[in-house]
Every structure is written in structure tokens, then in C-alpha cells.
N, C-alpha and C positions, 0 to 999 in steps of 0.2 A: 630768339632760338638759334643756334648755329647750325648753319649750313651745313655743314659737314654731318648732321646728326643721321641723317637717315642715308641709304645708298646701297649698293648690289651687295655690299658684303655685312659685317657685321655692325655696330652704331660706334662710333668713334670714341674710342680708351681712352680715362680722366684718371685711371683706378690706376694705386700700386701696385694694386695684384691683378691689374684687369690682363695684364701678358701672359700671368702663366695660365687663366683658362682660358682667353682666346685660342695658346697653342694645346689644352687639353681636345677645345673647340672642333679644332681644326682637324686636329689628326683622329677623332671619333669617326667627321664625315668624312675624310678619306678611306677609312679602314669601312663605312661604310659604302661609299662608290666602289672599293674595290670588291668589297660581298654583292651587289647587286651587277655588276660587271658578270661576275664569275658565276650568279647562281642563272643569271640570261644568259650567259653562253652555252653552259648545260643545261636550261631549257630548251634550247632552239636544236641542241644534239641530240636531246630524246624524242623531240618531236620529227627532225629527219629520220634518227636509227632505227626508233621503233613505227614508223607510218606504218598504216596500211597498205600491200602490195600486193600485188595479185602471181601467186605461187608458195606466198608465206603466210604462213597459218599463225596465228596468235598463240603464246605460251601464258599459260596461264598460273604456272608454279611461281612463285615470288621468287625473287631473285636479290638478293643480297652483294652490295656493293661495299668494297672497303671506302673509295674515294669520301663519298657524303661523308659517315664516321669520322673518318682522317682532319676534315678538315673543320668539323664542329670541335674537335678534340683542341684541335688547332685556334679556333674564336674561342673556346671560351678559356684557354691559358691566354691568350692575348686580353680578354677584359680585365684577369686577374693581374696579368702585368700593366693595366691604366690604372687600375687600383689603389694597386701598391707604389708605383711608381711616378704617379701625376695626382690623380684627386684624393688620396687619402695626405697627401702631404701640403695639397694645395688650403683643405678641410682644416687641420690641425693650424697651420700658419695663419689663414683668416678666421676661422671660426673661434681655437681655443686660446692663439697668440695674442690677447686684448693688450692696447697698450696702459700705459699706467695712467688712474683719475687724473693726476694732476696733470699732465699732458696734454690732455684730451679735450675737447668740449662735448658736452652731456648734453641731448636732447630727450625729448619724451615723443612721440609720434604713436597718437590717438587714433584708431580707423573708426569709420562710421559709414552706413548708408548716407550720401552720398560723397565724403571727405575724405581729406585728411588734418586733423587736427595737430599741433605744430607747440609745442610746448620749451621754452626755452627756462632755464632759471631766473638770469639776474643776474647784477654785477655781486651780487651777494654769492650765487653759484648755488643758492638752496634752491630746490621745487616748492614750492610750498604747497600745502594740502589741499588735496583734492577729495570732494564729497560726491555722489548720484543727485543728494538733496540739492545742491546749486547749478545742477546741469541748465540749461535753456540755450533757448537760440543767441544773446549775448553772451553768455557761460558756458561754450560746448565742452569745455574740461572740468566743471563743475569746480571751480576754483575756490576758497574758502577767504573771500574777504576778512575773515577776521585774523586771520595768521599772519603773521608780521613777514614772513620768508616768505610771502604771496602778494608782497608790495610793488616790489620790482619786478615780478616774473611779465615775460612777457610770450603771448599767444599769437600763432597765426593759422589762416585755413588755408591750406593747400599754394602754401610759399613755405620753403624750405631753407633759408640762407646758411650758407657752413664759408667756412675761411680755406683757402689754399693751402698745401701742404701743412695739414693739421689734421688729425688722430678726431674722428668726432665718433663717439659711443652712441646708440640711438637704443630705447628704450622702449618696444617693441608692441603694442595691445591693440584692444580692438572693444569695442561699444555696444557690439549688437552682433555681427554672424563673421564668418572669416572672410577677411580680404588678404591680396599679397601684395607685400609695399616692394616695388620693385622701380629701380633706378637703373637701367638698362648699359646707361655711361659707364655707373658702377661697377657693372658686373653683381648687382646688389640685389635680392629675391628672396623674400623671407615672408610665409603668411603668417598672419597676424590673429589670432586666439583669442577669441574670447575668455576672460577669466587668468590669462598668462602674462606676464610683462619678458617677453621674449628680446636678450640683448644680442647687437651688433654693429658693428664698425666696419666702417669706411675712412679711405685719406685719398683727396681731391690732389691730383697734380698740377690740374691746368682750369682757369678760367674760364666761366661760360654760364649760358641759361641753356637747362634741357627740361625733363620730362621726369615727371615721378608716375608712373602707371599702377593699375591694378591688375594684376594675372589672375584673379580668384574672380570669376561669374559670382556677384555679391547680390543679386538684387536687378530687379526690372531698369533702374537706373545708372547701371554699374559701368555706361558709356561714361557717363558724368564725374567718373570721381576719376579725372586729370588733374593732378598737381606739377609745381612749377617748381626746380630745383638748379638754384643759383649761388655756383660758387665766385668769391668775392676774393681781392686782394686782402689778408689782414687790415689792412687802414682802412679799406670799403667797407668792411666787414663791421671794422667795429662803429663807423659811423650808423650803419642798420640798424646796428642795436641800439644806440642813442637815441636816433630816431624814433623807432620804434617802442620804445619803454614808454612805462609810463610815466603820466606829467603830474 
């Protein structure tokens, strides 16, 4: 696990895009310390202005202040402009910008009470078919031995391997109730539906072992579904898979 993962500020950027929401990140809770600054400094001025004193009687007519107004007026054109100007463009670049198949490495990532299931293709690049009827505790993907594009595939639970500076598409479901697959390095947070195959992508800049989490309360055992998310040099990379496949 790398050192550097955890610490007073945010979890250490792997991600292409993990810069621009760090700094969407950052400037949210600044514009929020500056709102809690200013709404405690005008608490602590109505609590001296208006005390209790002895000679001053209390008014009871409400009283209508431009300031408050002025400056709600003022946040909420400000959210409009993070909007428009940081996460609707951050949204469209990660979310709708997919890079091209062939580019890419394709994953499949199964949730489960207490997993993650880890579906790779093959040097072939097919998934091969997947049934309910072959599901078990050796078959958590219900893999369909008899499909020829299901020879090579290869599975794993709660090991993620992806290659360095490479484009990997992940192929988004879930088994039983909602969980969120979330790669914290990545900037990556997506729950996971039952009955949907939900797509997204990520590209690793730098090498490393971290943490694949669940952010969705799934279940009495939902401490337990920690996976382990290792990116590899190309050449590492591909030696995993070798390894890995079947004999």
C-alpha cells in the first residue's frame, strides 16, 4: 500500500483528471470557510447588538435586512458559476468523453454482498457469456463453460490490475442491492445498480497498490467489501495476465 495514501489533506492523484476536481475540491471548501467565517461573524454581532440591557426594551416588529438577501443572491450565482465553469465541463470530459474500444482495456466489475467481482476478457478481448444458472462460490460471475470466448477469460475478487497510462473502460453492475465502487486515487465514485451495467473510465498515471472502497452502506458486512487496486508497468501488467489465465 503506498505511504503517501492517506494524510491531512486529500489521497494522493494517479488520475488524469484527478487535478481538475481536486481544484473544483478545493475552491468548494474555501468558498465554504469563507460562508461559515462570515455567517459566525454575524452571529456573534446579533448576539452583542441585540442582548438583553437594562433600559432597552425589545421590538418585536420584524425587521427586514437587505445584507442576508444580498449575499444568498450573491452564493447562489456563485454555485451557478462552479457549474458552469468547473463541473459541468469536468462531467462531459470524464463522464461523456469515453476513449476509443480499441484503446482501451475493458473490464467488467460485479458488486456483491461482500465483493468485488473482477471480470477481465482474454487475450481473445471477448467476455464470454454469463448465466445466474452458473453463479456459485467457484463461479461468482456465473461464467458459461461452454462458450468458447469464456476459455481465456479471466476472474478475480477484490484484485483489480489495470496498466499505466492506459484508457481502461469498467463495466459497471451489481448482484444483489447497491454498492459504490469507489477508487478514491482515482477520483472514481460510481454506485452500482442492480439490473444496470453502468460504464466508466479511468487512466492511471503513476504506479502503485491502493484501495478500492465501498461508499454505499450495503449490508451488516459492508466493512468487508475492501478491494485492492494495482496499477502495474505495461510489461507487469501483461505478465498478470499470463499468470493469471487459464492453464
Amino acid at each position: 500500500m503506498d505511504k503517501n495514501y492517506y494524510g491531512w489533506g486529500l489521497p494522493v492523484d494517479i488520475s488524469a483528471h484527478g487535478s481538475q476536481i481536486d481544484q473544483l475540491i478545493i475552491i468548494l471548501h474555501l468558498a465554504m470557510a469563507a460562508l461559515f467565517i462570515g455567517w459566525s461573524v454575524f452571529l456573534v454581532y446579533t448576539l452583542i447588538r441585540f442582548r438583553a440591557r437594562s433600559g432597552h426594551e425589545a421590538v418585536h416588529e420584524t425587521r427586514h435586512f437587505k445584507a442576508p438577501t444580498f449575499v444568498e443572491v450573491l452564493v447562489a450565482l456563485f454555485e451557478f458559476f462552479l457549474l458552469a465553469a468547473f463541473a459541468t465541463p469536468i462531467w462531459l470530459s470524464v463522464r461523456q468523453e469515453f476513449p476509443p474500444d480499441d484503446k482501451a482495456l475493458h473490464v467488467r466489475v460485479v458488486a456483491q454482498q461482500f465483493a468485488w467481482n473482477i471480470h477481465y476478457p482474454g487475450e481473445d478481448g471477448i467476455f464470454g457469456r454469463t448465466d445466474p444458472r452458473w453463479m456459485g462460490s467457484a463461479n461468482p460471475l456465473g461464467l458459461d463453460g461452454s462458450d468458447p470466448a469464456a476459455k481465456d477469460d479471466i476472474t478475480t475478487v477484490n484484485q483489480l490490475h489495470v496498466p499505466v497510462d492506459t484508457p481502461v473502460i469498467v463495466r459497471l453492475s451489481s448482484k444483489d442491492v447497491i454498492h459504490s465502487f469507489t477508487i478514491p486515487v482515482m477520483r472514481v465514485k460510481q454506485d452500482a445498480i442492480p439490473g444496470e451495467s453502468i460504464p466508466l473510465w479511468f487512466e492511471a498515471k503513476k504506479t502503485g497498490e491502493f484501495e478500492i472502497a465501498c461508499a454505499q452502506l450495503c449490508g451488516i458486512g459492508h466493512y468487508r467489501m475492501r478491494g485492492f487496486f494495482t496499477v502495474d508497468s505495461k510489461e507487469k501488467f501483461g505478465e498478470w495476465l499470463k499468470a493469471e489465465a487459464p492453464q
